[in-house]
C-alpha positions in Angstrom: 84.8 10.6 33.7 81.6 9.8 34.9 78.7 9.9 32.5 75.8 12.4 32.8 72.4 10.3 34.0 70.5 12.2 31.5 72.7 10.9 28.7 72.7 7.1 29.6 69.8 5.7 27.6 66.5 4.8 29.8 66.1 1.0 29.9 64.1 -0.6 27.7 60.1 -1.1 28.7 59.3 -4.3 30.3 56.0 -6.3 28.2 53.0 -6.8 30.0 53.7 -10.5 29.7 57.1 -10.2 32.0 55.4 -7.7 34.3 52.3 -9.4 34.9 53.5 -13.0 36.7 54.8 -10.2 39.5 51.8 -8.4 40.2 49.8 -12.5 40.6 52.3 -13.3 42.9 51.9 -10.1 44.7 47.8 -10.3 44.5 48.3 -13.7 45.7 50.5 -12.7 48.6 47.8 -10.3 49.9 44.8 -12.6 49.7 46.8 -14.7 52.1 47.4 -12.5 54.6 43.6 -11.1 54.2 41.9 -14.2 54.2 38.3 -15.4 52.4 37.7 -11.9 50.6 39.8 -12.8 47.3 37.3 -11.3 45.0 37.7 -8.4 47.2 41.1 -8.0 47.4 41.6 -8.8 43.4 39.1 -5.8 43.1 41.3 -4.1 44.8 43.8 -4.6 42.7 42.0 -3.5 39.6 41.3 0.0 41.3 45.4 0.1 42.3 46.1 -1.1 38.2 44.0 1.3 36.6 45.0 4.6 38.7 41.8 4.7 40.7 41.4 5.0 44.4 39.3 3.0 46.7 37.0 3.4 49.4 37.1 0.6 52.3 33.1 0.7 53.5 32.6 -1.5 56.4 31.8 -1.8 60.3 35.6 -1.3 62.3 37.6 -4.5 63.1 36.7 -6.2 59.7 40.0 -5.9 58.3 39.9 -2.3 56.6 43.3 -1.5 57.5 44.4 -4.0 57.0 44.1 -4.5 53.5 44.9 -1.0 53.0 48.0 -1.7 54.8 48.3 -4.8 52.9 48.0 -3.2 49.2 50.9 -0.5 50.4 53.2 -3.3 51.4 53.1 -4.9 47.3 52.6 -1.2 45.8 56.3 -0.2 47.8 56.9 3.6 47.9 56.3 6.0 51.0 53.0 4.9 52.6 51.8 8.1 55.0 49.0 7.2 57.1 46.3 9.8 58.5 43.2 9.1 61.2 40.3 10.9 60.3 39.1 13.2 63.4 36.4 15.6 63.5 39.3 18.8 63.9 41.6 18.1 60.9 42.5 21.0 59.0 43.3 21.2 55.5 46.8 22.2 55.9 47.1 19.1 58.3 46.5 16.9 54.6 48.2 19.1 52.0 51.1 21.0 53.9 52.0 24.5 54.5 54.5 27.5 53.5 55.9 28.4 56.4 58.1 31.7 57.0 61.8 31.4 56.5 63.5 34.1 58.7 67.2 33.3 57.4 66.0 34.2 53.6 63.3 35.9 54.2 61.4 33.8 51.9 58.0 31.0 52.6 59.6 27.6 51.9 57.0 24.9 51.4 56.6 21.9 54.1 54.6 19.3 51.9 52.1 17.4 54.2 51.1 13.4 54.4 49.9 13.3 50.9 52.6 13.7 49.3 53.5 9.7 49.1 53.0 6.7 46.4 50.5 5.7 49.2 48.0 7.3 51.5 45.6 5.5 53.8 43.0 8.0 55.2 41.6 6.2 57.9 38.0 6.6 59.0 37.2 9.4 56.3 34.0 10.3 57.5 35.3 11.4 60.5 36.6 14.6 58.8 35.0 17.8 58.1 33.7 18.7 55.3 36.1 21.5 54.4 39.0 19.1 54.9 37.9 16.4 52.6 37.3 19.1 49.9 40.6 19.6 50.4 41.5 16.1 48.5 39.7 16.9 45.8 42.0 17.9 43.3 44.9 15.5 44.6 42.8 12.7 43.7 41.9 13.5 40.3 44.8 15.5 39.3 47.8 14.5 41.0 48.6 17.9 42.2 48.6 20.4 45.2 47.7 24.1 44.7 48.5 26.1 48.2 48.8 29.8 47.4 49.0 30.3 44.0 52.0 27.7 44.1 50.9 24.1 42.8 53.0 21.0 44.0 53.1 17.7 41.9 52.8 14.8 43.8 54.5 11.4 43.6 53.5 8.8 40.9 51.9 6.7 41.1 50.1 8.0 43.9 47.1 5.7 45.4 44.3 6.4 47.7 42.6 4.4 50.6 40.0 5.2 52.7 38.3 3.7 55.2 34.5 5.0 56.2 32.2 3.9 58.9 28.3 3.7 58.9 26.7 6.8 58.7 24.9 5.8 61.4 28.2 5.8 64.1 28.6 9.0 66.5 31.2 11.4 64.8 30.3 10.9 61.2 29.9 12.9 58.0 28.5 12.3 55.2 30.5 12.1 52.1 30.0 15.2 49.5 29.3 13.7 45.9 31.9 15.0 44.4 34.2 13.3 46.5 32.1 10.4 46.6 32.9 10.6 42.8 36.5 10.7 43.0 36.7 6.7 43.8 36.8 4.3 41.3 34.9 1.9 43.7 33.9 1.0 46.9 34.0 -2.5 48.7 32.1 -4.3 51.5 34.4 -6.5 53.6 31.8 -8.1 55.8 32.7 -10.4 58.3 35.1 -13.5 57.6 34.3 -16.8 57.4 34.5 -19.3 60.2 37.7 -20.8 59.0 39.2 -17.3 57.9 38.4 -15.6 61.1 40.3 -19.1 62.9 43.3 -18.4 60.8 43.3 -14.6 61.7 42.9 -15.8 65.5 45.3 -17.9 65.8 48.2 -15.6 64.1 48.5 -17.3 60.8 46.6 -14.1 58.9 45.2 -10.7 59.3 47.4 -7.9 60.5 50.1 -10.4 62.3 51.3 -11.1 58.5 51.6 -7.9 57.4 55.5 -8.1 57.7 55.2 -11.6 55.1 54.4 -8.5 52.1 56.9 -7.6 50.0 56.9 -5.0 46.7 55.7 -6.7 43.9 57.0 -4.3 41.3 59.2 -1.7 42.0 57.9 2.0 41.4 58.6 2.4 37.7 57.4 -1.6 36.7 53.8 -0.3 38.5 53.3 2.7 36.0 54.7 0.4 33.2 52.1 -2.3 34.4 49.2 0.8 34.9 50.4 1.9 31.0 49.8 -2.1 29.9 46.2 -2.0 31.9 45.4 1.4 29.7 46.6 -0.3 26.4 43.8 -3.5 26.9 41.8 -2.4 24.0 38.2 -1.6 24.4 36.0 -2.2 20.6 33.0 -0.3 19.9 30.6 -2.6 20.5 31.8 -3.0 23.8 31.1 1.5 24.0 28.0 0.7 23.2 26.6 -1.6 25.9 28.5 0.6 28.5 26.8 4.0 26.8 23.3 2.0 27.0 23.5 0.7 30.4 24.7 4.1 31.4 21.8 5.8 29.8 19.8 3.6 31.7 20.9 4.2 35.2 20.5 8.2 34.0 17.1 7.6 33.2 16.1 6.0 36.2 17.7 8.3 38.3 21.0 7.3 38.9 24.1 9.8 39.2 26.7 8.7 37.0 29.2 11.0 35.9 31.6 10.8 33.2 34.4 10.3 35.3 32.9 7.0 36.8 32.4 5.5 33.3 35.7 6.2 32.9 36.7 4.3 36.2 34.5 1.4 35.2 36.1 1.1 31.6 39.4 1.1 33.6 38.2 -1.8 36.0 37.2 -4.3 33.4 40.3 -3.1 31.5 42.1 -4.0 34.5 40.5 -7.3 35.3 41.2 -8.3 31.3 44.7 -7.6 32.1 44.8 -9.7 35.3 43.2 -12.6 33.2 46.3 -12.3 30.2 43.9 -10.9 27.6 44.1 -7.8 26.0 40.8 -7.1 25.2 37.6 -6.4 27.6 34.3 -7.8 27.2 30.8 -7.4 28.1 31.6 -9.6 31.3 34.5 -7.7 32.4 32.1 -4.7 32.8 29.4 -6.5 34.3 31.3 -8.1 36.7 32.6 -4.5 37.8 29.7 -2.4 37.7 28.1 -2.2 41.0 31.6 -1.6 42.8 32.1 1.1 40.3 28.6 2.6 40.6 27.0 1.3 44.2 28.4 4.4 46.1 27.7 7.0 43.6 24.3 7.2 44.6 20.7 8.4 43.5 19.4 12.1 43.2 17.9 11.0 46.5 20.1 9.1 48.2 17.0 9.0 51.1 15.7 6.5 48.8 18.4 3.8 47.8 20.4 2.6 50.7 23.9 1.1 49.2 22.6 -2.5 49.6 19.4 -1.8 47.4 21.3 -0.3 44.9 23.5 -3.1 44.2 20.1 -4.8 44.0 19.0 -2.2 40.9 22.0 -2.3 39.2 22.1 -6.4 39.1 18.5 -5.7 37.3 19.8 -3.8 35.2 22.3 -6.4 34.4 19.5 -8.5 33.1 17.3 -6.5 32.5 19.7 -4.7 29.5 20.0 -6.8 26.3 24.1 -6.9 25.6 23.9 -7.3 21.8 27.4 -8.8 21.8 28.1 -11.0 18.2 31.2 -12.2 19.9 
């Protein structure tokens, strides 16, 4: 007789120690394939550890897509892909219930976001009412379409990819969804011997097909459960509440959702290094990609570049008071 699943006893967890030589070997795998951005893609990394999503900001052809592309190859899972364009609807993103006229009943046809992975390609490009539309996915891990709410698949990770505001075809980004990333990177252009190595085949998109799963699906949310473990000590709370008072004060919007995804970077990072603690560095190392695209109460008056600026001068400007 074949034993019940349910009864069979669920395998043991794996330690962060076992789990975390995989997801090196995996973050070292993608820096190969997108070449001379390893801080970038480690970030990006951090963001897939601690259950954020993350916002690709660049010019097109700088690799993007790439790395999206590249960070759904070591995650594993279904990867669902979606090009922004000015006419996407909501229902286009989340799905539909569609009339069944054999049981006379509306069955439910999930849409593309219901994957561990979902690239959303040029996200600027979409209306505003559509990228409302993600809003509670993102934070909550669910659908709600008439009345009837619709778990998605976990983990469950978000890219997206935006242009200059300046580019025909663009929308700006509401803050709220703005607020929904845990960060937001700058590519830039490669290097001169990157962009060789990417011409001549040996990196970029050609090597996509080299990426393998690091981790399979459950040894992710075990290593996600190790990242949330790193501890964080008071003191540590309390230069993170002062800086965070600070870019209030001078103006700064910085919700309480975005400390929490810059607590979960550094925690992340710590992880990535072998300790299980964060420190003052870990959160200054991660604060302008946590904070950068958040904005200003008048975003007309900090472009993203000069804000980076601010928040490094903040950075020295803010006493750690750290006794070790």
């Amino acid at each position: 007789m074949t034993p019940d699943p349910a009864s069979l006893p669920s395998a043991p967890p794996v330690s962060p120690e076992a789990l975390r030589p995989s997801v090196l070997a995996g973050l070292t795998a993608l820096q190969a394939v997108v070449v001379g951005k390893e801080a970038k893609v480690r970030r990006a990394f951090a963001a897939l550890l601690s259950g954020g999503h993350i916002l690709l900001e660049d010019l097109p052809g700088v690799g993007k897509t790439t790395l999206a592309k590249g960070l759904s190859r070591i995650l594993g899972g279904s990867f669902q892909r979606v090009q922004g364009t000015n006419d996407l609807l909501p229902s286009d993103l989340l799905g539909v219930h569609l009339w069944d006229a054999g049981t006379q009943t509306f069955h439910f046809q999930p849409g593309p976001v219901f994957c561990h992975v979902l690239l959303l390609d040029e996200l600027n490009r979409i209306g505003p009412k559509t990228q409302s539309a993600m809003l509670e996915a993102m934070v909550e891990g669910q659908v709600t379409l008439d009345r009837s709410t619709h778990r998605l698949p976990d983990p469950f990770f978000v890219i997206a990819t935006q242009n200059p505001l300046d580019h025909a075809g663009t929308f700006p980004l509401p803050e709220s969804q703005l607020d929904r990333f845990s960060c937001a990177l700058h590519l830039g252009y490669p290097g001169r011997e990157a962009e060789r190595r990417i011409l001549r085949g040996e990196a970029g998109s050609d090597r996509l097909d080299t990426l393998r799963p690091a981790l399979d699906l459950e040894g992710w949310k075990q290593a996600r459960g190790a990242v949330r473990a790193v501890k964080i000590s008071e003191a540590v709370l309390d230069y993170a509440e002062r800086m965070v008072e600070r870019i209030r004060a001078d103006g700064g919007f910085c919700s309480t959702r975005a400390v929490k995804h810059w607590l979960g970077l550094a925690q992340a990072e710590a992880w990535l290094e072998g300790r299980a603690f964060i420190t003052p560095d870990d959160l200054q190392a991660t604060l302008a990609d946590t904070m950068a695209h958040r904005g200003s109460l008048d975003e007309r008056r900090l472009s993203r570049g000069e804000r980076r600026e601010h928040l490094a001068r903040l950075l020295k400007e803010l006493p750690v008071g750290w006794a070790g």
